[in-house]
C-alpha positions, -999 to 999 in steps of 0.1 A, spaced: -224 449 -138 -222 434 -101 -192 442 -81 -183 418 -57 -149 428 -45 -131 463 -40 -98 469 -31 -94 491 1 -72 515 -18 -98 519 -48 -127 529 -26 -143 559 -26 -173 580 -3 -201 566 -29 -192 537 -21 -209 531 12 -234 509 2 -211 481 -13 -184 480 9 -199 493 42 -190 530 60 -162 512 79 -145 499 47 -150 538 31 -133 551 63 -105 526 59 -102 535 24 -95 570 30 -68 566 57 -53 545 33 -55 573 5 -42 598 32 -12 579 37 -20 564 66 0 530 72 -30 506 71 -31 470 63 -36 466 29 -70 446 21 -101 447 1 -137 448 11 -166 414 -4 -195 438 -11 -231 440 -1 -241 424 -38 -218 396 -30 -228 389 2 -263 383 -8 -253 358 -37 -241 335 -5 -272 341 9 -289 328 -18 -267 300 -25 -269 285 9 -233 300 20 -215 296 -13 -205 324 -36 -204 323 -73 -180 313 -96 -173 348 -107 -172 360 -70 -144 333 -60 -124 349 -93 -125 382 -78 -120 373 -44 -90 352 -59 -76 381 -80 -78 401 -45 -58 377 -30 -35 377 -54 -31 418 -50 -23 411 -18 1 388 -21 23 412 -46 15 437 -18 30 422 9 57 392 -6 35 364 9 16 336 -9 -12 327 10 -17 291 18 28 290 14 44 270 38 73 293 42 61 327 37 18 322 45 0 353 43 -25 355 72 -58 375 66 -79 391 93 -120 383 84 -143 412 98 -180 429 87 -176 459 81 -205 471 98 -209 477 136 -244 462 148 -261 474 180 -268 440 195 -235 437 202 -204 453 222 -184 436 204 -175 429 167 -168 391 161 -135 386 136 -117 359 124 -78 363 128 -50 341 110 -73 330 88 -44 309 62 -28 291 93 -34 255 88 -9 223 101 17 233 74 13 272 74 21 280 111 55 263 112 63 293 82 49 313 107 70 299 137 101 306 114 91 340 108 87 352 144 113 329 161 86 320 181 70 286 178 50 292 209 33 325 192 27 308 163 9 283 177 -6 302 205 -24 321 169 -36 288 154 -53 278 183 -66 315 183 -85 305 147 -98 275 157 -116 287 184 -132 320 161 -135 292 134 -158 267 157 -180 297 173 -183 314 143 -191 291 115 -207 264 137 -220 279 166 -193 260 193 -194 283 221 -164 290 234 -163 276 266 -161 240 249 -127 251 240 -113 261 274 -111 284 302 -78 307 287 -102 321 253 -79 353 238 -48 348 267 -14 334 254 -4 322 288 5 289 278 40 287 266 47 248 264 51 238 227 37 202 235 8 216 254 1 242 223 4 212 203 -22 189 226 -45 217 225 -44 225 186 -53 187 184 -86 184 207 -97 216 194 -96 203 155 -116 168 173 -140 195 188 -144 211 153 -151 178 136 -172 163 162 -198 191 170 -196 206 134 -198 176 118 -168 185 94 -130 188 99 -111 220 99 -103 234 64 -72 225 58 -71 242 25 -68 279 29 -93 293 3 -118 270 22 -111 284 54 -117 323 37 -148 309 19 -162 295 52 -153 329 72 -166 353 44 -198 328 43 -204 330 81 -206 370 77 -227 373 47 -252 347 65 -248 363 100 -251 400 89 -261 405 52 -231 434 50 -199 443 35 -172 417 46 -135 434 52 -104 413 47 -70 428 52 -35 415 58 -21 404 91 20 407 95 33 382 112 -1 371 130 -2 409 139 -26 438 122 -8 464 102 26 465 88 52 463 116 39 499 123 62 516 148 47 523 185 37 561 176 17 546 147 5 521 163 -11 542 188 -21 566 169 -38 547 142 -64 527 164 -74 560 178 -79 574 148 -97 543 137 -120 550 168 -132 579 158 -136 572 127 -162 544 137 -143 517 125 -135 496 155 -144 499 191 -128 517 221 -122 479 232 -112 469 201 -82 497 199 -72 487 236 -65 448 222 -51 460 189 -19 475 209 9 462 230 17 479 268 49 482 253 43 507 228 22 530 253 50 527 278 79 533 248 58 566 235 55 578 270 86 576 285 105 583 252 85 617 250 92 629 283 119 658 289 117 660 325 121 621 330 158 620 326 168 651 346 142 637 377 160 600 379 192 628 379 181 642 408 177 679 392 140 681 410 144 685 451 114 704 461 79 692 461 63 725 464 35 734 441 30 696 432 1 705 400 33 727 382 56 699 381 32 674 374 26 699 342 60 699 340 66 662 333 42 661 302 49 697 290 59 691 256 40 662 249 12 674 230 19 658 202 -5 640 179 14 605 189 16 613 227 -25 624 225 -32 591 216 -18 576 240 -31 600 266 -65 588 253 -58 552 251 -47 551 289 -83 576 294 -100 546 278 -78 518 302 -92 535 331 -128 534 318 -124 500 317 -103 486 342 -111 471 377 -78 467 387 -59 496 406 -23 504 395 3 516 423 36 523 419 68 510 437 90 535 446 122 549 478 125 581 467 102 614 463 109 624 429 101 591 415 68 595 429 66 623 406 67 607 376 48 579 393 21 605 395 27 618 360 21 583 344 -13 577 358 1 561 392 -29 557 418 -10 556 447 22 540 461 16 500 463 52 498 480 79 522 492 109 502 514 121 519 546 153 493 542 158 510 507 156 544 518 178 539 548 202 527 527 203 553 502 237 569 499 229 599 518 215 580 545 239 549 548 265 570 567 244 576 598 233 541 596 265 530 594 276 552 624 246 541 643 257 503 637 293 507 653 285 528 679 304 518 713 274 513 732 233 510 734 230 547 746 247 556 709 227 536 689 197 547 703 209 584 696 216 572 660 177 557 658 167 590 669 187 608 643 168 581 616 136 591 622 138 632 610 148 622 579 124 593 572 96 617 581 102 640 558 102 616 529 69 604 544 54 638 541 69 643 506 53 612 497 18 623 511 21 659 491 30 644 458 0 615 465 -28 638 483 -59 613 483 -43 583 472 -29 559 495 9 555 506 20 517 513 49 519 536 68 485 547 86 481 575 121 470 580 121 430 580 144 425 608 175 442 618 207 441 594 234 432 625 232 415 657 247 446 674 211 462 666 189 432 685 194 456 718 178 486 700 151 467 677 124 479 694 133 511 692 137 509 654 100 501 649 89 527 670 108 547 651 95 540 621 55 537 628 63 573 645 79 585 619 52 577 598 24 593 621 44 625 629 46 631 586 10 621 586 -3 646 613 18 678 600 2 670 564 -27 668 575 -24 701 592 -14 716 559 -46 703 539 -38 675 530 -59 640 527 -31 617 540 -38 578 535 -12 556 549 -8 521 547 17 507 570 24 465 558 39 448 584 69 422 574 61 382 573 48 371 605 44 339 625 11 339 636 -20 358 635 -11 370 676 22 389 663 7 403 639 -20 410 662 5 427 689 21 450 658 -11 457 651 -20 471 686 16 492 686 5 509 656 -30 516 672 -12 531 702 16 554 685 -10 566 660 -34 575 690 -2 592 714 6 613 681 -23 619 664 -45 625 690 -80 643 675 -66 646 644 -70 600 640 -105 612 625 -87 626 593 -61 599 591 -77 564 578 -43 543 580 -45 503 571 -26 480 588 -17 447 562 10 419 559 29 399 540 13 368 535 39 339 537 30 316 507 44 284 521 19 284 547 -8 303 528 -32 279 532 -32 277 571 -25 313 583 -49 336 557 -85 333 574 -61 342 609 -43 366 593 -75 385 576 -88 393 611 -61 414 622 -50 434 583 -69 453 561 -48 439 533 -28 413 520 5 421 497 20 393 477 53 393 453 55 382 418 79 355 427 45 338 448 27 339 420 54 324 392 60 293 415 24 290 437 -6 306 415 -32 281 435 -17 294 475 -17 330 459 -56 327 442 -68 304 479 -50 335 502 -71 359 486 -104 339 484 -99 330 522 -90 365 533 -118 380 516 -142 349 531 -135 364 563 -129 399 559 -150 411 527 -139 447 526 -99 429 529 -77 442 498 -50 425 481 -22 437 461 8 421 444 38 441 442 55 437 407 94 435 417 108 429 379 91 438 347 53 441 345 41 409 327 8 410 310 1 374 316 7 381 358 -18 412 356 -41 390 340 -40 366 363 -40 392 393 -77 402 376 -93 366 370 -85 364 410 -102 393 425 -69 413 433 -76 447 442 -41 464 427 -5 455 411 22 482 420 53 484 393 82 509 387 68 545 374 84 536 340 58 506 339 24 522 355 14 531 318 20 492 304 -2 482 338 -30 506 331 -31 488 297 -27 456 304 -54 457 333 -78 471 310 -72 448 287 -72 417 309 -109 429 322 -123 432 287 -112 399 274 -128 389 310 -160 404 296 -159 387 258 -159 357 275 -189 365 297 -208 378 266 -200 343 248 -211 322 280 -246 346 279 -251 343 246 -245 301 246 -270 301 275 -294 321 257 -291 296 227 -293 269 247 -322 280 262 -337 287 231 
């Protein structure tokens, strides 16, 4: 008797050879208790009766596919093809082939005109649900009639559009595509749309074909974040999907909630318990000691498999030393951004600043500068122990805070370049490999910057002396977006690097993207960097890749969503670059 359909949870080892070794390994995380989507697995035999019927199953087979279905639907309280409660269906082989990096899928397969406004109801987000229909038309044209992706758009697998009647404008021209190049509209009748997907697979690959259930346009069953995590992992080794494949499967969210949630020393460090820096490695320790559970491993080896991946660098924003700790802890690669305002204005510090402001005369003030500059050193050289080898972005004060300071302004930013290059050369004398980055304020002109420039230069060569060999410090500003257009290129030949703030890129994408082109046009070893002053937004890293930034810096509590998101940004960079090759290839062909 030929059986065309198993059920995940029915399969066993002998097995293999109907339902593939991915859908075996599926079934037995499913037996173990593992909380899997539920789905079932078209066989080998059944593949091959579409083969042989031109990309059409037989009657029996649509019976048994059918009755799966139906299991499903009991499973999970969905009705697929229901307008208010749809049941969406992820399309997969189940078989890995090694012409590929990738494994293609078909997500949301059951959204149709009707369907996704159930889904819009269930997520409270009409955006999303439309953001996953357009999702299925694009795997629906590449994959059942060969419409590369590109015809579709430039944003392939990035919800960055959130405008409902652009979602909607989109949805339409991509159903024209469909119908003009494949000669056939979109299936608006659901068992079509599984019929086409399941055909496309048995053609393309001649293996087991995996369907399981998707939970509100997500895989799994609103698994919590250590499941999450832990399942794809799992899933990884067990050969079932790809180390790429785990990193898409998982929201930044969940690594940053599992990390930060597991942490006993994170509390008592923003508390202040931790004053000493002194044998750094320990306290690193100490700031993941307990975490080896099996949750927190995963993660661990999720963010090892973000760095493998990942082009962009991830700094951290931080004014005090035992931040940097955690920074550090969390996969940090250096400080992107640490205020001098914000640190002189710490409570311990605001008194003498204070005093230093309404002093009776010029001669006081400057004595109150002086007093500054002992205490911003040593945060400087706590900052350069706790990030040996990676570099320190320090930025200067913008401007004076009272007009009773213009008289000693020059004095400040002596202060605070020479406070910068006395912590760097007593470091340095202690072993360490100190990289500091000193970014210089908005500017005028590229001659101001030019002359702050040359200051540095000069206090780092009066206190450095021979020791300027083993301290490679970078001089960079803060690009002014308003007049990015005309100042870059001047700019670029006096800084080694450009910083920009989130708020640039939300309101002036095009200045931020033309800054970095023209800086790097006439400086090509120029960095950039965009300093992340709210929450880290996977849409702005992704963004910050496509452009050829060279780093984001967040708060410490965010470096482990950034590591994620960058990784994921720079494979869906590469899916796309695989489809392009292989539509050139065909082409060609």
């Amino acid at each position: 008797m030929t059986k065309r359909v198993v059920l995940l949870e029915d399969g066993t080892a002998e097995m293999k050879g109907l339902i593939g070794s991915q859908g075996v390994s599926l079934s037995e995380l499913l037996r173990a208790g593992r909380p899997l989507p539920a789905g079932f697995a078209v066989t080998t035999e059944c593949c091959r009766e579409f083969n042989t019927r031109l990309g059409h199953g037989s009657t029996d087979a649509a019976q048994e596919v059918e009755r799966a279905i139906h299991h499903l639907e009991q499973r999970t309280g969905t009705i697929f093809g229901d307008a208010k409660t749809p049941l969406l269906l992820s399309v997969k082989p189940s078989e890995v082939h090694s012409t590929t990096n990738e494994r293609a899928s078909f997500l949301y397969v059951g959204l149709n005109d009707v369907t996704v406004e159930g889904l819009a109801e269930q997520t409270q987000d009409r955006c999303y649900a439309l953001y996953c229909y357009r999702s299925l038309l694009q795997d629906f044209g590449y994959l059942v009639h060969g419409i590369p992706y590109e015809l579709f758009g430039e944003s392939v697998g990035e919800p960055e559009i959130q405008d409902e009647l652009e979602l909607e404008r989109i949805i339409t021209e991509h159903k024209i595509i469909i119908e003009v190049h494949g000669r056939t509209p979109f299936p608006q009748d659901v068992k079509s749309q599984l019929s086409e997907a399941l055909g496309a697979f048995s053609h393309t690959h001649c293996s087991p074909v995996l369907v399981q259930v998707m939970v509100n346009g997500e895989y799994g069953e609103h698994m919590s974040s250590e499941s999450a995590c832990k399942t794809v992992v799992d899933m990884v080794s067990e050969g079932l999907i790809t180390k790429e494949e785990a990193l898409l499967r998982i929201e930044p969210l969940q690594v940053t909630e599992m990390l930060i949630q597991s942490s006993d020393l994170t509390n008592s460090l923003h508390a202040g318990s931790i004053v000493s820096l002194t044998d750094r490695e320990e306290k690193y320790e100490c700031v993941i000691r307990g975490q080896h559970s099996p949750q927190v491993l995963a993660v661990q080896q999720l963010l090892e498999w973000a760095d493998e991946v990942k082009s962009l660098s991830v700094l951290v924003n931080v004014n005090h030393p035992r931040d940097a700790i955690l920074a550090r802890a969390l996969g940090a690669e250096g400080i992107g951004q640490c205020q001098i305002e914000a640190m002189l204005l710490s409570p311990s510090r605001l008194p003498f600043v204070q005093k230093m402001i309404t002093a009776d005369n010029d001669y006081e003030r400057r004595r109150g500068v002086e007093r500054l500059l002992p205490m911003l050193q040593a945060d400087f050289e706590q900052f350069f122990e706790v990030m040996d080898g990676c570099p320190v972005t320090i930025k200067l004060l913008d401007s004076v805070w009272d007009e009773r300071l213009l008289d000693v302004e020059a004095d400040m930013l002596d202060m605070q370049i020479e406070a910068i290059f006395r912590a760097a050369l007593k470091s340095i004398r202690q072993g360490l490999w100190v990289r500091p980055e000193i970014l210089i304020p908005p500017v005028s002109d590229s001659s101001e910057l030019q002359r702050l420039r040359e200051l540095v230069d000069h206090i780092a060569d009066q206190i450095l002396g021979e020791e300027k060999r083993h301290c490679l410090y970078k001089v960079g500003t803060t690009i002014e977006i308003s007049r990015a257009g005309t100042i870059a290129t001047q700019m670029a030949r006096h800084a080694d690097f450009f910083s920009f703030g989130t708020l640039d890129i939300r309101e002036n994408k095009n200045l931020v993207e033309m800054s970095v082109v023209q800086g790097k046009a006439r400086k090509p070893y120029l960095r950039s960097g965009v300093c992340i002053e709210q929450a880290a937004n996977a849409d702005t890293i992704a963004f910050c890749h496509r452009i050829g930034v060279d780093y984001v810096s967040c708060s410490p509590e965010q470096v482990p969503f950034a590591r994620i998101a960058a990784a994921q940004a720079a494979i869906r960079e590469r899916k796309r670059d695989r489809n392009e090759q292989n539509h050139d290839i065909s082409t060609t062909a």
